[in-house]
Backbone as XML, in Angstrom:
<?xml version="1.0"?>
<chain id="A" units="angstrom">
  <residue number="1" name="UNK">
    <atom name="N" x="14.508" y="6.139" z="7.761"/>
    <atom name="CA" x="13.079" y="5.971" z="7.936"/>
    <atom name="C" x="12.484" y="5.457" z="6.620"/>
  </residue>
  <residue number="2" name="UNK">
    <atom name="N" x="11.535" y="4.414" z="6.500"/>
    <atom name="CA" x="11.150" y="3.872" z="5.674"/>
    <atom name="C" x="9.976" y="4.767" z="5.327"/>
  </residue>
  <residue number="3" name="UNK">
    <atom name="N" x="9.891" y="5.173" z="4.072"/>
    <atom name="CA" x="8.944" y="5.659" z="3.366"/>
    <atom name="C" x="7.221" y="5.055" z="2.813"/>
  </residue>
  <residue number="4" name="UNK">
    <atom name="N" x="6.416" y="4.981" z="3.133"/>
    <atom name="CA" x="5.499" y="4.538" z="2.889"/>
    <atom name="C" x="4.277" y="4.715" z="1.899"/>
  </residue>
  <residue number="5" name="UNK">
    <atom name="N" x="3.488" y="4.403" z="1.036"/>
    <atom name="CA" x="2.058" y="4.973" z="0.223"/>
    <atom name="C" x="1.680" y="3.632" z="0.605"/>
  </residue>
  <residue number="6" name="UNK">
    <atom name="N" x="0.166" y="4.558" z="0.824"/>
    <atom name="CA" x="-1.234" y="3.931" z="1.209"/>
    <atom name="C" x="-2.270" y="3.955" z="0.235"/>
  </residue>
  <residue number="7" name="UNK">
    <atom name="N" x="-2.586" y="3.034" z="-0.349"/>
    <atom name="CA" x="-3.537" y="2.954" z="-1.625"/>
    <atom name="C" x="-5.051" y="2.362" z="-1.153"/>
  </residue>
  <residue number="8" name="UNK">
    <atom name="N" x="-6.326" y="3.324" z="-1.075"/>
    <atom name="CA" x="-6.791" y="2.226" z="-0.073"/>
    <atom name="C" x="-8.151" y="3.379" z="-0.655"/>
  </residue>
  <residue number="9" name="UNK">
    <atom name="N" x="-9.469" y="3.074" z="-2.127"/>
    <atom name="CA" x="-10.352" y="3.764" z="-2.116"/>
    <atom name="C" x="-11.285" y="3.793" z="-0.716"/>
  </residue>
  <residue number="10" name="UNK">
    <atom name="N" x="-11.469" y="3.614" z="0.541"/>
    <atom name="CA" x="-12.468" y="3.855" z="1.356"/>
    <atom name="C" x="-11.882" y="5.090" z="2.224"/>
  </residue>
  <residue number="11" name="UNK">
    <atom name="N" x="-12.339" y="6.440" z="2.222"/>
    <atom name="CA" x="-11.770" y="7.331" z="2.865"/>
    <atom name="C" x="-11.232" y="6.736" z="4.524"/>
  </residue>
  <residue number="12" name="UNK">
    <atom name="N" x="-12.320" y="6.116" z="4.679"/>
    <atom name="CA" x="-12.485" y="6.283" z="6.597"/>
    <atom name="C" x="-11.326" y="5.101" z="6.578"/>
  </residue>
  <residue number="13" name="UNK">
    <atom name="N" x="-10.762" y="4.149" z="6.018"/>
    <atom name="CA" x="-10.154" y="3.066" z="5.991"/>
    <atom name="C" x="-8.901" y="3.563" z="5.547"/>
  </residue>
  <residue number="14" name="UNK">
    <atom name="N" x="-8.837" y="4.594" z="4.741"/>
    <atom name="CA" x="-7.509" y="5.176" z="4.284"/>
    <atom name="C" x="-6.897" y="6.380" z="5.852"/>
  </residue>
  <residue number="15" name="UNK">
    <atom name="N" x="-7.749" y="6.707" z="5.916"/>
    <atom name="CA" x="-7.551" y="7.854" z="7.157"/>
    <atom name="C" x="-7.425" y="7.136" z="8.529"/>
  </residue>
  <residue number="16" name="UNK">
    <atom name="N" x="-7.928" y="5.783" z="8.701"/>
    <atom name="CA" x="-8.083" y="5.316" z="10.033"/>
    <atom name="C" x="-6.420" y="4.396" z="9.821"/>
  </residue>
  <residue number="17" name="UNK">
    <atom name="N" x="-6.320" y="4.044" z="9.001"/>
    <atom name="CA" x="-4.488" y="3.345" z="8.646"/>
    <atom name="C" x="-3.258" y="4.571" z="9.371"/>
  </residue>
  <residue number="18" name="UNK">
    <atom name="N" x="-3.835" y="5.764" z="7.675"/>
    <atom name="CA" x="-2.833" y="6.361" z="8.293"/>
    <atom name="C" x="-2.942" y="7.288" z="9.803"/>
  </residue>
  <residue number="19" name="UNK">
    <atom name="N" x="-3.745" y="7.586" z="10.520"/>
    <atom name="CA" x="-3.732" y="8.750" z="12.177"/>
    <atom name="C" x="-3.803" y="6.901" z="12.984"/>
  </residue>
  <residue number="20" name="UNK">
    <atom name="N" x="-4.340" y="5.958" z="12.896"/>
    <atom name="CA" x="-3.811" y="5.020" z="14.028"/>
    <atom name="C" x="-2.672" y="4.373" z="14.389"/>
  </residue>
  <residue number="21" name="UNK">
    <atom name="N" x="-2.017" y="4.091" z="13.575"/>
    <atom name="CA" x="-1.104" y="3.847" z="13.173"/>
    <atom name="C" x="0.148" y="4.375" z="14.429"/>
  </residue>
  <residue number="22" name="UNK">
    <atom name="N" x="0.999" y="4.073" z="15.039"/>
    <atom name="CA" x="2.603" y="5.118" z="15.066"/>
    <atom name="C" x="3.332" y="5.058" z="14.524"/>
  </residue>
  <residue number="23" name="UNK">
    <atom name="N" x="3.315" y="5.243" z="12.887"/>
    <atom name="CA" x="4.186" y="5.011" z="12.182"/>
    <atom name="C" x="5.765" y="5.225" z="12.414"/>
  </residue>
  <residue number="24" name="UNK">
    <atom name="N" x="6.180" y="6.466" z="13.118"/>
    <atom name="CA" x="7.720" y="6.941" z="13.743"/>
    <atom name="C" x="7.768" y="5.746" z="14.894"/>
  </residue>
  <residue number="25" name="UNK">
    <atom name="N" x="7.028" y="4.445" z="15.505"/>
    <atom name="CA" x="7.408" y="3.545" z="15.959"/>
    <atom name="C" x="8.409" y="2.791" z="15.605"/>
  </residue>
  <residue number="26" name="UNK">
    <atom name="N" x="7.520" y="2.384" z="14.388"/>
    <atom name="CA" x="8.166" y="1.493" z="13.382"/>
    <atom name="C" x="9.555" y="2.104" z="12.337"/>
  </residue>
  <residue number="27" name="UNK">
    <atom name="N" x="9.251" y="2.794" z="12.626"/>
    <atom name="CA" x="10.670" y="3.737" z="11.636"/>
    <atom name="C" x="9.759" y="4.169" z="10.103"/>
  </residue>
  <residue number="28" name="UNK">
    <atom name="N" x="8.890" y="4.153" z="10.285"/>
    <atom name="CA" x="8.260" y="4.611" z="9.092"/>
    <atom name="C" x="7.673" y="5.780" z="8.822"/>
  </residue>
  <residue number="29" name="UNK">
    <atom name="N" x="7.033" y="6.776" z="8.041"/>
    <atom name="CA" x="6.501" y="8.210" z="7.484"/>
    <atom name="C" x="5.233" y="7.411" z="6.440"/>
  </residue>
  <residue number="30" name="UNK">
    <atom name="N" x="4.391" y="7.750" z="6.443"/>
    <atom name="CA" x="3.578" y="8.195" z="5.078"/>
    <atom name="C" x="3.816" y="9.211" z="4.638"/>
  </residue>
  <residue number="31" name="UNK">
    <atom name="N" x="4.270" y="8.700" z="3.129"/>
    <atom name="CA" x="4.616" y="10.381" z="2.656"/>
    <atom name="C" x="3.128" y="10.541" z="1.801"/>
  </residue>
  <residue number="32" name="UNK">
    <atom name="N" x="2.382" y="9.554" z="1.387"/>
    <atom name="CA" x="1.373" y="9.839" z="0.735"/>
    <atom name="C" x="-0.002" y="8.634" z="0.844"/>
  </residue>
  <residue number="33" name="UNK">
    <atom name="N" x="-0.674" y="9.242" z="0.364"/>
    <atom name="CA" x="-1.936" y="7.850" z="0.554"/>
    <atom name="C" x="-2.733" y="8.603" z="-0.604"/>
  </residue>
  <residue number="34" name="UNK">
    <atom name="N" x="-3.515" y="7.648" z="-1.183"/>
    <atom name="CA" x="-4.520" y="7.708" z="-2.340"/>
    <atom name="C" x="-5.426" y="6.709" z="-2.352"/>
  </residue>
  <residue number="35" name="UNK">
    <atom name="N" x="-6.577" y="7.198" z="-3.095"/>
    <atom name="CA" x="-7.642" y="6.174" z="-3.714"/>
    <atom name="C" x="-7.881" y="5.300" z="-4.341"/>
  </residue>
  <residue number="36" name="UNK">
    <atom name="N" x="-7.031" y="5.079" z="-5.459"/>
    <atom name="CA" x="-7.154" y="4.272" z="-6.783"/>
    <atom name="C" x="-5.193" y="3.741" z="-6.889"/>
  </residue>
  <residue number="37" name="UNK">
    <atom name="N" x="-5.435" y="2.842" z="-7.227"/>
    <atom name="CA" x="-4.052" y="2.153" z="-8.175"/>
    <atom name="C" x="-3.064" y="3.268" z="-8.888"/>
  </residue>
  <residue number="38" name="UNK">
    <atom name="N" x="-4.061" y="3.708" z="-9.615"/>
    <atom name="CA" x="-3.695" y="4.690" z="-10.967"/>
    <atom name="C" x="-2.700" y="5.754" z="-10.566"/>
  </residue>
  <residue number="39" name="UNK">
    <atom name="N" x="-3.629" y="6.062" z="-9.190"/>
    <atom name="CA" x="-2.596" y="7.352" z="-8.119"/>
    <atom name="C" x="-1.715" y="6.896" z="-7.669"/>
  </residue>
  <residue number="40" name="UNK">
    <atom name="N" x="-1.612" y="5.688" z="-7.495"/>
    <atom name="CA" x="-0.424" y="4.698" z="-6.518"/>
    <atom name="C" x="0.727" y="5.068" z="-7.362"/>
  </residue>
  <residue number="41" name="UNK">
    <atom name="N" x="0.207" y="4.591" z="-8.611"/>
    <atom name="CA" x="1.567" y="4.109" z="-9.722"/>
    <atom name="C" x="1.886" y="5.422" z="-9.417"/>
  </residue>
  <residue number="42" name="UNK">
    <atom name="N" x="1.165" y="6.591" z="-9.919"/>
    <atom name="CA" x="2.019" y="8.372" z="-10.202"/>
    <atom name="C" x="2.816" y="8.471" z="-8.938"/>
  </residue>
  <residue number="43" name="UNK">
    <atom name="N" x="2.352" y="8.554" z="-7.856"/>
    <atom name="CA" x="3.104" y="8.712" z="-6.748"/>
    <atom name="C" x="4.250" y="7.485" z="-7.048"/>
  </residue>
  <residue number="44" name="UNK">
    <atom name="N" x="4.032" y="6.454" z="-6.451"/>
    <atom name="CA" x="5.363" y="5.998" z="-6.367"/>
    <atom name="C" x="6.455" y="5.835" z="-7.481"/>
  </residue>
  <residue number="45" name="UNK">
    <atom name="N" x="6.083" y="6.001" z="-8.787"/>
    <atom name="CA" x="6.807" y="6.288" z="-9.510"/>
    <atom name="C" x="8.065" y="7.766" z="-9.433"/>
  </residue>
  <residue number="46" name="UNK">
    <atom name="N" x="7.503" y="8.633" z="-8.924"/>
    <atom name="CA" x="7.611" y="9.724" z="-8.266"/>
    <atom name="C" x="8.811" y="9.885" z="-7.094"/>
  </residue>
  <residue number="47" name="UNK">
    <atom name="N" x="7.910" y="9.575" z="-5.717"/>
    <atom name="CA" x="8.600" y="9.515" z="-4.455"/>
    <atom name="C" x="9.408" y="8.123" z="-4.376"/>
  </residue>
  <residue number="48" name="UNK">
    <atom name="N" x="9.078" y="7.356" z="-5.342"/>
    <atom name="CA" x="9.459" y="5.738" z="-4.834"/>
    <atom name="C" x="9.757" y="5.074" z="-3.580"/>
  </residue>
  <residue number="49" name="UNK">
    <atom name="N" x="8.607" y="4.983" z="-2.759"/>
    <atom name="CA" x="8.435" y="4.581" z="-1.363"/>
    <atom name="C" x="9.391" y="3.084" z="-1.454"/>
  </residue>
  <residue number="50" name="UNK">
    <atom name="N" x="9.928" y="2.879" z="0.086"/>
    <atom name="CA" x="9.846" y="1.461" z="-0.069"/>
    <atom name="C" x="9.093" y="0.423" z="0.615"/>
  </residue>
  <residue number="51" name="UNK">
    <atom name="N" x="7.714" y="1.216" z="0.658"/>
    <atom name="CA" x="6.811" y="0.042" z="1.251"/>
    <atom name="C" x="5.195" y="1.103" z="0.790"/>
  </residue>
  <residue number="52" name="UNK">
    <atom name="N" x="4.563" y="-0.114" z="-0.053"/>
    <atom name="CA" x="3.095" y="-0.265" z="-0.486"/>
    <atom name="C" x="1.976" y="-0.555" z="0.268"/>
  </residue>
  <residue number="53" name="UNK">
    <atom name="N" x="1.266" y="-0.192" z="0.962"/>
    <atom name="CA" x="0.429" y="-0.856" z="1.476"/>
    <atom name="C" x="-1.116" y="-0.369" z="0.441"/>
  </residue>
  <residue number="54" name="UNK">
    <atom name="N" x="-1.774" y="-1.508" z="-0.151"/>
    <atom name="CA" x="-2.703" y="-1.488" z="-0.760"/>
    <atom name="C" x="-3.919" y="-2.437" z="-0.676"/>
  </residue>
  <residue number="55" name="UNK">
    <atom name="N" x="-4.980" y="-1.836" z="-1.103"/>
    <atom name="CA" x="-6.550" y="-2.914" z="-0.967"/>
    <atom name="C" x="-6.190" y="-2.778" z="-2.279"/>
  </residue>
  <residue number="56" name="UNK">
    <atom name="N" x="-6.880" y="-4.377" z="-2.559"/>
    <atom name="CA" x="-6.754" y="-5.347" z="-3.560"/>
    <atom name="C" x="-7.809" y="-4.874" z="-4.495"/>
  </residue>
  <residue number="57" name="UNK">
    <atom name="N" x="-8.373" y="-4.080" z="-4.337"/>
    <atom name="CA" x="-9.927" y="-3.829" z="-5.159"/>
    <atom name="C" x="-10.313" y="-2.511" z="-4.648"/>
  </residue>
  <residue number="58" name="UNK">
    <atom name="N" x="-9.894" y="-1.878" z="-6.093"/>
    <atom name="CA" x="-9.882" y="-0.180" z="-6.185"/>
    <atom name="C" x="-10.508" y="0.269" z="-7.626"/>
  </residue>
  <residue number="59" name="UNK">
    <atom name="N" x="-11.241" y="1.301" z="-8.000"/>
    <atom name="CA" x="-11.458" y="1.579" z="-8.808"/>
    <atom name="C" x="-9.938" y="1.959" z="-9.900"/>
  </residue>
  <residue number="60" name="UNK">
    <atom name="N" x="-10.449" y="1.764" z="-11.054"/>
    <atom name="CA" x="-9.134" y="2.311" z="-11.725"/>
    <atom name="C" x="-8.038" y="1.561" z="-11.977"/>
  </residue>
  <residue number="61" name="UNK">
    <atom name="N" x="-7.373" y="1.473" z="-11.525"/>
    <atom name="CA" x="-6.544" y="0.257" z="-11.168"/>
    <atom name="C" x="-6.118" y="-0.535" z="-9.482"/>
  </residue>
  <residue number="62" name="UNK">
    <atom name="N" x="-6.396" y="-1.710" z="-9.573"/>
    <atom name="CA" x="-6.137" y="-2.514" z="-8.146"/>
    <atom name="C" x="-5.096" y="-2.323" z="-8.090"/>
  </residue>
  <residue number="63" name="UNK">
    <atom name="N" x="-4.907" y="-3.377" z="-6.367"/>
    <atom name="CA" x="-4.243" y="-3.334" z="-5.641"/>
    <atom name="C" x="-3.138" y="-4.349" z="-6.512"/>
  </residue>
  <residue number="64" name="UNK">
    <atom name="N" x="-3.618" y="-5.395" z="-6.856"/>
    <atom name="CA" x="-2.609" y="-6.558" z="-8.141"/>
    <atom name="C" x="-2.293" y="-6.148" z="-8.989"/>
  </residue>
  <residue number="65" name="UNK">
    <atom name="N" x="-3.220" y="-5.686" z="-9.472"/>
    <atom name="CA" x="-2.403" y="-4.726" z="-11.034"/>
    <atom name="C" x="-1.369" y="-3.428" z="-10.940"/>
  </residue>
  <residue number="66" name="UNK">
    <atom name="N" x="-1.379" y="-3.218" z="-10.371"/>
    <atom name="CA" x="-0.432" y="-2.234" z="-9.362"/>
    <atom name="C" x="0.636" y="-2.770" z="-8.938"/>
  </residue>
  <residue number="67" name="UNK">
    <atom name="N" x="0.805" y="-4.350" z="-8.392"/>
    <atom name="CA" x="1.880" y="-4.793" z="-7.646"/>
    <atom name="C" x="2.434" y="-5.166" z="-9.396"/>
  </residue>
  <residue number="68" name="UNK">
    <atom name="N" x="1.442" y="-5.989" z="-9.825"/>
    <atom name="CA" x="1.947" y="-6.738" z="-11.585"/>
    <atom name="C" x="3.012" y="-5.365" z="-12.121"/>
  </residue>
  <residue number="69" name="UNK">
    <atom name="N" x="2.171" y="-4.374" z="-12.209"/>
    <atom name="CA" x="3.171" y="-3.059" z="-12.950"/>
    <atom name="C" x="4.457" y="-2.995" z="-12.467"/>
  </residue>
  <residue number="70" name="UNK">
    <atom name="N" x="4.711" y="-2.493" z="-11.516"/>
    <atom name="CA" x="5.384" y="-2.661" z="-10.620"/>
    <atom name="C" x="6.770" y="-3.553" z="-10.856"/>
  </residue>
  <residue number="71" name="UNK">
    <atom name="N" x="5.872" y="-5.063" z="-11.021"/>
    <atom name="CA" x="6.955" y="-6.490" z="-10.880"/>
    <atom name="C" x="7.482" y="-6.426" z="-12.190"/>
  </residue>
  <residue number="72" name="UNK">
    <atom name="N" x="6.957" y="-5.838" z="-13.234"/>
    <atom name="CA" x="7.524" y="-6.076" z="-14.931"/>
    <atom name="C" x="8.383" y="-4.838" z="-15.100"/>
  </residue>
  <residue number="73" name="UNK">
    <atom name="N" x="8.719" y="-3.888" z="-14.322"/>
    <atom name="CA" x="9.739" y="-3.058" z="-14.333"/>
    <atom name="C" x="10.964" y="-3.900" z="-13.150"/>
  </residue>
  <residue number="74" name="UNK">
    <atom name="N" x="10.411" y="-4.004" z="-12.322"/>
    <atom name="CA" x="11.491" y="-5.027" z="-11.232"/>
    <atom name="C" x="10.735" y="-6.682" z="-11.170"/>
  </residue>
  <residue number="75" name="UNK">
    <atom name="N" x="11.357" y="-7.389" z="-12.013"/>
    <atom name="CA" x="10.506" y="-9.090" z="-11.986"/>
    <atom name="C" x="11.675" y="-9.361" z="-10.898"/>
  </residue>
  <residue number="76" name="UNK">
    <atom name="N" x="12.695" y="-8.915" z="-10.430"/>
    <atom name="CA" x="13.187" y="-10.042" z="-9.275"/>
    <atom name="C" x="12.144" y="-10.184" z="-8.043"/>
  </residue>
  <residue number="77" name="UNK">
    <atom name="N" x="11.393" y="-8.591" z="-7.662"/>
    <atom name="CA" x="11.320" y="-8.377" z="-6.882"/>
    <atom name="C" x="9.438" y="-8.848" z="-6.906"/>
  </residue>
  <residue number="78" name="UNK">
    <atom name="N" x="9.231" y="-8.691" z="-7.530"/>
    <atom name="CA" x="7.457" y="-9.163" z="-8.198"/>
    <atom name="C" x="6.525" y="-10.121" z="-7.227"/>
  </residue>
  <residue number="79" name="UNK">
    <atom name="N" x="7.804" y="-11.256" z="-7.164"/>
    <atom name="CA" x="6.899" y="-12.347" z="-5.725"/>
    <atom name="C" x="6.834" y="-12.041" z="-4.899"/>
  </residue>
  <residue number="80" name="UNK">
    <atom name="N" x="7.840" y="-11.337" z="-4.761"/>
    <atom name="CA" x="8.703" y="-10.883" z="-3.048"/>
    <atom name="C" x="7.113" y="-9.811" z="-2.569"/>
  </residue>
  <residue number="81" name="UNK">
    <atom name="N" x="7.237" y="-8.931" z="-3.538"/>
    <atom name="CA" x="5.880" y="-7.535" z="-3.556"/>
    <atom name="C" x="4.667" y="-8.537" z="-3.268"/>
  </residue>
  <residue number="82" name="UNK">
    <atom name="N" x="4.141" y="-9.227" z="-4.068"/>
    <atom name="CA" x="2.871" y="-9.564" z="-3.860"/>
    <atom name="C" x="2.735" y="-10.522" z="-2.292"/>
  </residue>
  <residue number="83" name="UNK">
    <atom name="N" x="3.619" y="-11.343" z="-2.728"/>
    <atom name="CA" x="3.406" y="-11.567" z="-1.384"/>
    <atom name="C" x="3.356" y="-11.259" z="0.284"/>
  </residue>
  <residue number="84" name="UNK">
    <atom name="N" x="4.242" y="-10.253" z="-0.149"/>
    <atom name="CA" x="3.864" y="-9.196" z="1.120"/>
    <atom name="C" x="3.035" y="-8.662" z="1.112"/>
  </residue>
  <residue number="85" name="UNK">
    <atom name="N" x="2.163" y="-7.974" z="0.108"/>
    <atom name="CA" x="0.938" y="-7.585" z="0.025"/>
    <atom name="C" x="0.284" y="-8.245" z="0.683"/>
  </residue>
  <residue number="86" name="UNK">
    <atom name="N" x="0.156" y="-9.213" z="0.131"/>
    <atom name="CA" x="-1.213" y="-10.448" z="1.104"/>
    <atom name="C" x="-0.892" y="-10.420" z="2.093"/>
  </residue>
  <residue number="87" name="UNK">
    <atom name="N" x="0.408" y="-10.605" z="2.224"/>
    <atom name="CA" x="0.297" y="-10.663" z="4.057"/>
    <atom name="C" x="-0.304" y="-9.707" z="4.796"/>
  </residue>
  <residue number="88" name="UNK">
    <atom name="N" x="-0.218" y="-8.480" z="4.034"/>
    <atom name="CA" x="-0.050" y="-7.079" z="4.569"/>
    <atom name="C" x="-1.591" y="-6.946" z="4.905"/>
  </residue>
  <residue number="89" name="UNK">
    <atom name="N" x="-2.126" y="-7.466" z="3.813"/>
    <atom name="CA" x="-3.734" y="-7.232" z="3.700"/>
    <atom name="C" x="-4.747" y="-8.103" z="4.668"/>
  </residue>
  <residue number="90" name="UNK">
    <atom name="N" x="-3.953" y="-9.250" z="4.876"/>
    <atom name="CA" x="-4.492" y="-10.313" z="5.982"/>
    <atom name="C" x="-4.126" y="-10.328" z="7.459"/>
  </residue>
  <residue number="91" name="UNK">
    <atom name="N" x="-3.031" y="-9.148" z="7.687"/>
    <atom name="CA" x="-3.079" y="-8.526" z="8.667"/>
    <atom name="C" x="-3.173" y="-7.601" z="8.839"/>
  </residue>
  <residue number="92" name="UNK">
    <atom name="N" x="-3.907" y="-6.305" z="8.174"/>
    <atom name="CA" x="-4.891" y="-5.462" z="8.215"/>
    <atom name="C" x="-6.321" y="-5.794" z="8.505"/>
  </residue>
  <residue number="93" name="UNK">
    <atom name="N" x="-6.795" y="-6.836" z="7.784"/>
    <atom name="CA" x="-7.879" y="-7.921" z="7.766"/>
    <atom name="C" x="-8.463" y="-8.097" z="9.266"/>
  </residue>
  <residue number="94" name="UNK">
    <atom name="N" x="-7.366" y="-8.738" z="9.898"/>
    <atom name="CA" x="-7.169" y="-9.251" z="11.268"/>
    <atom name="C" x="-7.491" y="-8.405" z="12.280"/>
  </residue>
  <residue number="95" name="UNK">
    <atom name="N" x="-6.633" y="-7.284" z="12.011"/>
    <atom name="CA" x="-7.025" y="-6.069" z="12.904"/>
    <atom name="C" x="-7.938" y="-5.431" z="12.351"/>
  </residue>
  <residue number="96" name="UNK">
    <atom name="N" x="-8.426" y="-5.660" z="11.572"/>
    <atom name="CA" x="-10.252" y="-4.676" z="11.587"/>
    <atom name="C" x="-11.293" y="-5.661" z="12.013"/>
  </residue>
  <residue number="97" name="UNK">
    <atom name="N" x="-10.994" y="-6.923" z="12.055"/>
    <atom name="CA" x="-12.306" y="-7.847" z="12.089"/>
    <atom name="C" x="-12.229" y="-7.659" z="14.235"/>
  </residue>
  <residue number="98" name="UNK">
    <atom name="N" x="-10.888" y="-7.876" z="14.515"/>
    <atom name="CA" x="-10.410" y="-7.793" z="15.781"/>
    <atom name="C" x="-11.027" y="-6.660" z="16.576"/>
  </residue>
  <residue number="99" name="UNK">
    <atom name="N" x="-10.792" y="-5.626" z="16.145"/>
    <atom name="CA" x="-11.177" y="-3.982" z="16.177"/>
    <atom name="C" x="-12.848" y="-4.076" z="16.251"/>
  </residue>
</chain>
């Protein structure tokens, strides 16, 4: 099962991800979700999820500066991260404008 953190300062947007969601669909768990970047890094430094889902614009530290940290401990993996991000975020995007 793929492990997940949710980085996402808007409570109702952090809470409506993780309870709508079926995450055990997908083979996935949230093991955690937070507000800010800053919490992202502690946690996943921590649990080391293998999947991020983050808003790009958080107090503290973002959603980029977060992926950047991230990519300068692992630079193979750095493009690979951000760019899934965006995707991730433009189809989150999709389904809230949809919603």
């Amino acid at each position: 099962m793929y492990r997940v953190l949710l980085a996402e300062d808007e409570i109702l947007v952090r809470l409506g991800l993780k309870n709508s969601i079926d995450w055990k669909r997908f083979d996935m768990q949230v093991i955690a979700d937070v507000a800010n970047g800053a919490e992202a890094w502690s946690v996943y430094e921590k649990l080391e999820p293998e999947i991020v889902i983050t808003d790009l614009k958080m107090p503290i530290m973002g959603g980029m500066e977060l992926i950047t940290t991230e990519g300068k401990l692992n630079p193979a993996n750095s493009a690979t991260r951000a760019e899934a991000a965006q995707f991730l975020m433009n189809v989150l995007l999709e389904i809230t404008i949809r919603d």
